[in-house]
Every structure is written in structure tokens, then in C-alpha cells.
N, C-alpha and C positions, 0 to 999 in steps of 0.2 A: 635025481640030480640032473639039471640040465645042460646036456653035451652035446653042442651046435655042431654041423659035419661042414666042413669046408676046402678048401687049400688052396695055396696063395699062389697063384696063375705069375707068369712075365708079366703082364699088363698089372695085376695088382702090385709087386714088388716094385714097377718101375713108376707110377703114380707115389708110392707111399716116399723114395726117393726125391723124386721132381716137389712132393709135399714139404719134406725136412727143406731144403732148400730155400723153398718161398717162404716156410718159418723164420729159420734166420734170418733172410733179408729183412721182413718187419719186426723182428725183434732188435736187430745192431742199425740199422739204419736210422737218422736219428730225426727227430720230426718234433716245433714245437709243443707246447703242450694243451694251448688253443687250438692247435689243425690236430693234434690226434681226438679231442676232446669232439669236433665240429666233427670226423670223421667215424666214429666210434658213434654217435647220435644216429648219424645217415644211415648206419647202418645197421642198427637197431631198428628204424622204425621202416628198414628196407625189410627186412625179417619178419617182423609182425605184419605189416600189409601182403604181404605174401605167402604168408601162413596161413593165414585167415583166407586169402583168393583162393588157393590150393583147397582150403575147406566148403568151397563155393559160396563164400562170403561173395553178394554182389554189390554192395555198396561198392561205389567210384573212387578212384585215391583221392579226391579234394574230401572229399566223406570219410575215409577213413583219417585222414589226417586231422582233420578236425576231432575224431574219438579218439586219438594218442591219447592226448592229454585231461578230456574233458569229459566226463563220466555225462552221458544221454540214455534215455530210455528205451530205446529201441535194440533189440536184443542184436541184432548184428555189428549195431555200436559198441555194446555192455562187449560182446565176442573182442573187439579190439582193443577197448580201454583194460581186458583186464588180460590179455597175452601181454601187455605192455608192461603192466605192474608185475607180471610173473618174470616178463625179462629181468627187470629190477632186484626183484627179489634174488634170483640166482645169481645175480651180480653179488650178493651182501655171501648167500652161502659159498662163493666161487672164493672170496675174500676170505672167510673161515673156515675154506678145505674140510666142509662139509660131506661125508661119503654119500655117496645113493645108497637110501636104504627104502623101506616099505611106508614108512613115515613121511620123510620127504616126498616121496613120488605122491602122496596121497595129502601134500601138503600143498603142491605145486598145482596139482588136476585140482583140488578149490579154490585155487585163485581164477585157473584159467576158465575153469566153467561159469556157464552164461545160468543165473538163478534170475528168472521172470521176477520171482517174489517172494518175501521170505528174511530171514535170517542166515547170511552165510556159512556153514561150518568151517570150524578148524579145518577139519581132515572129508576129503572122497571117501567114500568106502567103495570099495567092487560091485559092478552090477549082481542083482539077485535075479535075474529074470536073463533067457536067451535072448541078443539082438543079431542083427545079421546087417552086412555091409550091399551096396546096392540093392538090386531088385532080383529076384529070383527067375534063373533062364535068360537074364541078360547078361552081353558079357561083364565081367568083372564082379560078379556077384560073390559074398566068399560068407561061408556059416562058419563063426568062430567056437570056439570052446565051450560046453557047459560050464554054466553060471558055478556049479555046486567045486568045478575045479579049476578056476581062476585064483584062489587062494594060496593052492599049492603052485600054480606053474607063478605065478609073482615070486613066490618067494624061491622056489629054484633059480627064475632068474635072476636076482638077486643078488642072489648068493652067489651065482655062477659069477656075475661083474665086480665081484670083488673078492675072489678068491684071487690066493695068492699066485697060480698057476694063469690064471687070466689077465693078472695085473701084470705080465710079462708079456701077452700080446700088443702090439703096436694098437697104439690110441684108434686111429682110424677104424681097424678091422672090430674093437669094441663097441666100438658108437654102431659102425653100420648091424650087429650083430644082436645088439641091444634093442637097435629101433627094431629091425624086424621081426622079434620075436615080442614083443610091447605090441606090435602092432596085430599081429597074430595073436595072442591072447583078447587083445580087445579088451581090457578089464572094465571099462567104463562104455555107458551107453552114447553119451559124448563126448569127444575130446581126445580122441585119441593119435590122433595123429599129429595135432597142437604139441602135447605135451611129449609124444615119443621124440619129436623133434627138438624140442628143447632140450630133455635128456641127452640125446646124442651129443648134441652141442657142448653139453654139461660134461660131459665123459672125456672128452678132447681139451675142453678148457683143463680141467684138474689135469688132464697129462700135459700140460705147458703146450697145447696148440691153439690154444684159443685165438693167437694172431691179434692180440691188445685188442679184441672187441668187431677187426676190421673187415670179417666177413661174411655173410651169409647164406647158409645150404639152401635155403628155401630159391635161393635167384636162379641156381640150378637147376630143382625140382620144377619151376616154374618154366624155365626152357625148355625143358622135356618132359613134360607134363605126362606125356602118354608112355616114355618110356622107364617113367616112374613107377607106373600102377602096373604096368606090363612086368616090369621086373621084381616088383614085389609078389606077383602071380604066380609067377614062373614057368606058366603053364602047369601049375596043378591043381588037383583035384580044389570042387568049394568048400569041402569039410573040411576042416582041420584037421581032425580024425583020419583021415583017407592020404595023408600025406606028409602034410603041412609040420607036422610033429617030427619029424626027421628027416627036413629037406635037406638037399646037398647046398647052399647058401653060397655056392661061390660063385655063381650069375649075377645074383643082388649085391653081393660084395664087389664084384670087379664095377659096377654099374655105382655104386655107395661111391667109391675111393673117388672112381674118374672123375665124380663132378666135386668130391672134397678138394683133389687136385686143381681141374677147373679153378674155383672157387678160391683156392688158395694164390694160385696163381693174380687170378685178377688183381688178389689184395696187394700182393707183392709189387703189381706195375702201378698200383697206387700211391706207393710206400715211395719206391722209387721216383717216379714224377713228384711227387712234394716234396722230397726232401732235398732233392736236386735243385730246389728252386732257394728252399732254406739253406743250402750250402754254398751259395753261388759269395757269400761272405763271407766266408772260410780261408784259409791263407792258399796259397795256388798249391804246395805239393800235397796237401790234404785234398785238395778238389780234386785233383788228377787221379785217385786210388776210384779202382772200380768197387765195388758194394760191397764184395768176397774182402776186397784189402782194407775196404776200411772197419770190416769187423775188424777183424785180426790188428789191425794199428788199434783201435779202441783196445783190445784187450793186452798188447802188448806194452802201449802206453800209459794206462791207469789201475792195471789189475797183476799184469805179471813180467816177469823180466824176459822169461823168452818160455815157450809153449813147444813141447812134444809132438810130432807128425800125428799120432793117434789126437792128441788136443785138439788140432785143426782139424781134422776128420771130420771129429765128432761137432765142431760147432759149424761148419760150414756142410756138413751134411754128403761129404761126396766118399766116393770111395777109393781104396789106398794107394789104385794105381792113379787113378784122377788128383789124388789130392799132392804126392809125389812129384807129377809132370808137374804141376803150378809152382812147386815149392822153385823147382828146378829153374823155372821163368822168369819169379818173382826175385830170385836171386843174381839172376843176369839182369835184371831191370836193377837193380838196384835197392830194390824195396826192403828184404830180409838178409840175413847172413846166417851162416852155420855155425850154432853155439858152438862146436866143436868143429873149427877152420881144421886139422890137422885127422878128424877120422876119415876112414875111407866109407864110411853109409852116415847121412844124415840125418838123427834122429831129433833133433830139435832145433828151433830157430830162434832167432832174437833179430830186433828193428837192426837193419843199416843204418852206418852212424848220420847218412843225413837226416833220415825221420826220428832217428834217436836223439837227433839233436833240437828237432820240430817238439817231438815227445816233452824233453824238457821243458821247451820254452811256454808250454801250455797247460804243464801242470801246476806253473805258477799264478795261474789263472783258472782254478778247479771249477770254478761255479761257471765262467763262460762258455767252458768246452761239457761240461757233464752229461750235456745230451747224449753225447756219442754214444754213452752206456746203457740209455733207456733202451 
């Protein structure tokens, strides 16, 4: 059974935080569905061309862009038109809360791999033959696992990413946990970094971080390219054997989250500048709530009558004493009230009666305001 060795440093816990945060913002904030549609594209095909760079794909972006969509003979094009179509594809399993199994994984690596010629299969099967990453005695060289047991460390990890005990670690620390050990195995002669990256991506969408499509790991990897392959190193041994099989993983994790963080971020000042732009037609005391308050009005306004201090926590992502001081604020502003005017600790809130009375007048108009809730 495979049991990754790690533990969750201040720097990971405080990324995987700053994470939840830039989740909500592009999830409550509200955004047409032309500019999430035009946004969600860019950023897909920011993914694949830089998936494929990262793989030392050298075709130019006017050349890869051109192989998005239009299937060419040249295997470096064939490399991009069919990461593209594997995007796609995970899009439909991401929709049918398809789990990672041994099948999929082996369903995803033959879309993405590049066949010269031939009949494409269903399914990859596992390399039968040892390969090995770089050149030998340069750096970055790494000797993966025998061919004869890649069969079992698949399906350990597997099994390990969806066991019930795992499915309680935060999304983030699974994705980075997953790639690196996918990556470490090597099960495939090509493609393994293509598809461990997708997977990852795959792991985070199903735990609801997927951020509606809007960002991608690979722009990361690609800004630090070197201390990408550094961190997946770790300074150890080339064998796998000699180490690699019971690293301590929390170097590569603290380095995984940072740039998920990163990366999440970005999406978030995305989300934000467009929808600020989209809102600028809005009635004034809606425009006036910062990002945090107009989740909370969205949910107060069309989903519940008033919301539990732990409610707010948990959707705005902050912690009890943070989320506390805000309530306290928003209350002197005028924005919320305490369901219970007369206890002495406030455990839940509901709108002040002027957005309560905003609230009304807008829900007699469901289809004009319903964005708020995408």
C-alpha cells in the first residue's frame, strides 16, 4: 500500500488558505457567461501550449495555435491537437464525477500520446521495457522503476487517491502527491508529465477547485521551470530504488501549493477586474459591497434567510477570529444584523433591512440578477 511521507509546513497551510479564498472569489463573483466561456478557452489553450513547451515541444505559439484545433501531420502538432482533445475529454468526465481509476488513467495517456502511425487504442497499457529520464551523469538524470513493477505501484497509487482516509486530505496536497508519484513511476515511455498534469488538475476539479476552468498550473511551472525539475529531484538519489520510494515529499509540496496559490490567485484578479466591469450596471448599494460581501448578499438574498458565523467561514474561507472581526464591521457598516439582536455572542446573521429591502426588490426579477449565484 502506498503511504507518501510528508507534513504540512506554515508556508503550506498558509497557501492552501490564501487558495480557499481565491476559490470563492471566482466562484460568487459574478461574470457573463460569454466572458466566462471567452475566459475558460484562453485558458485552456494557455495549458496545452505550455504543457507541451514544458515537454520541449519547439514549435512557436503561432504554430501551436494553429494545432489546437486542426489535426497536422507532424508529430509535435499531432503532441498538441490531442492534449487538447484530452482537455475536452476531462471536461465531459469532470461533468460525470468520474473517479481516477486504472482505466481512465490509461484512457486519458491514449488520447494524449502522439501514434506516428497506426490504429489508435482504446487504452495505454504500462511500459514493458526500462526507460530512463535525461541522459546519464548529467544533472537531472533520474532511473525510474522496473518495467515488471509498475503495475503494482499504479495501482497502490490508485488506490491510495481514493481511499477514504485520503479523500479527507485537502484537494491541493492530493493533486501535488499524485503528480509526484505518477511522475516517479513513469509508467509510460511517453507522456508522462502531460498526463500527470492533467490528472492533478483532474483531482482538484472533482474536489470543487477547479476555479470554472479559469486557471492554469502549467504558467507556473513554466515561470520556474528550473525550480520545477529541482523540486521534483529533491536532491536525491537517480534510482528510484535508492530513495525515491520513501521521499519525505514536503519540499515538492510546499513548492506544488505555492504556485497552485500563485496561479489561483492570478485567476481571482481576473475574476475580479471583469466582473467589476460587468457590475458597473448594478443598482449603487450592490456595487458598493466588496467581493466577501457580495458572496454573502448573494447567499443571503436568494438562498437563505440568514447564515451561521461557521456558514460564513466556511464560504469565505477565512478563519474564526478573522471571520468574527468582519461580522463585527459589516454590522457597524450597516451591511448585516444579528439574527439574535438581544444575545450576548453572535452566532448568526441575516441582511440589514436596507439590502434586505435591495434583496426583495430583486428577487422579483430572478433571471436578471441570477448571475450572482454562478
Amino acid at each position: 500500500m502506498y503511504k507518501p511521507r510528508y507534513s504540512i509546513s506554515n508556508e503550506i497551510a498558509q497557501n492552501l488558505m490564501v487558495m480557499q479564498r481565491s476559490a470563492s472569489t471566482v466562484e460568487y463573483l459574478p461574470l457573463p457567461a460569454s466572458v466566462l466561456k471567452e475566459l475558460q478557452r484562453e485558458s485552456r489553450e494557455t495549458t496545452v501550449i505550455l504543457s507541451t513547451k514544458l515537454e520541449g515541444n519547439d514549435l512557436d505559439e503561432r504554430e501551436k495555435r494553429e494545432a489546437l484545433y486542426a489535426k497536422k501531420a507532424s508529430a509535435q502538432a499531432q503532441e498538441v491537437y490531442n492534449l487538447m482533445r484530452a482537455a475536452e475529454v476531462l471536461d465531459d468526465w469532470d461533468e460525470r464525477q468520474l473517479p481516477i481509476t486504472e482505466e481512465l488513467i490509461k484512457k486519458l495517456h491514449a488520447i494524449i500520446r502522439v501514434i506516428p502511425y497506426g490504429r489508435r487504442p482504446q487504452l495505454s497499457q504500462y511500459r514493458t521495457q526500462q526507460n530512463q529520464v535525461g541522459t546519464r551523469n548529467q544533472p537531472g538524470f533520474y532511473l525510474p522503476p522496473m518495467w515488471k513493477d509498475v503495475p503494482r505501484l499504479m495501482e497502490d497509487l490508485v488506490a491510495w487517491v481514493n481511499s477514504p482516509a485520503t479523500l479527507a486530505v485537502p484537494a491541493p496536497l492530493r493533486a501535488g502527491v499524485f503528480m509526484y508519484q505518477f511522475l516517479c513511476i513513469h509508467p509510460y515511455m511517453d507522456g508522462n508529465g502531460r498526463t500527470a498534469r492533467m490528472l492533478a488538475t483532474y483531482i482538484l476539479r472533482r474536489a470543487g477547485l477547479g476555479l470554472k476552468g479559469l486557471f492554469s498550473l502549467e504558467s507556473y511551472y513554466d515561470r520556474n521551470l528550473k525550480g520545477y525539475y529541482a523540486n521534483l529531484q529533491m536532491g536525491l538519489p537517480h534510482n528510484y530504488y535508492d530513495g525515491r520510494n520513501d521521499a519525505d515529499l514536503t519540499p515538492w509540496l510546499e513548492f506544488s501549493v505555492a504556485g497552485l496559490s500563485e496561479v489561483f490567485q492570478e485567476a481571482a484578479a481576473v475574476v475580479e477586474t471583469r466582473s467589476l466591469q460587468y457590475m458597473s450596471v448594478e443598482p449603487e448599494p450592490l456595487k458598493s459591497l466588496d467581493p466577501q460581501q457580495r458572496m454573502v448578499f448573494a447567499q443571503l438574498a436568494f438562498k437563505y434567510n440568514w447564515m451561521t458565523t461557521t456558514d460564513l467561514r466556511s464560504l469565505l474561507g477565512l478563519s474564526d477570529r478573522t471571520i468574527r472581526g468582519k461580522i463585527k464591521r459589516w454590522i457597524d457598516e450597516g451591511f448585516i444584523s444579528p439574527r439574535d439582536e438581544h444575545s450576548e455572542r453572535i452566532r448568526s446573521v441575516t441582511l440589514a433591512k436596507g439590502y434586505r429591502d435591495l434583496a426583495e426588490t430583486m428577487r422579483k426579477e430572478p433571471q436578471r440578477y441570477r448571475y450572482l449565484l454562478k
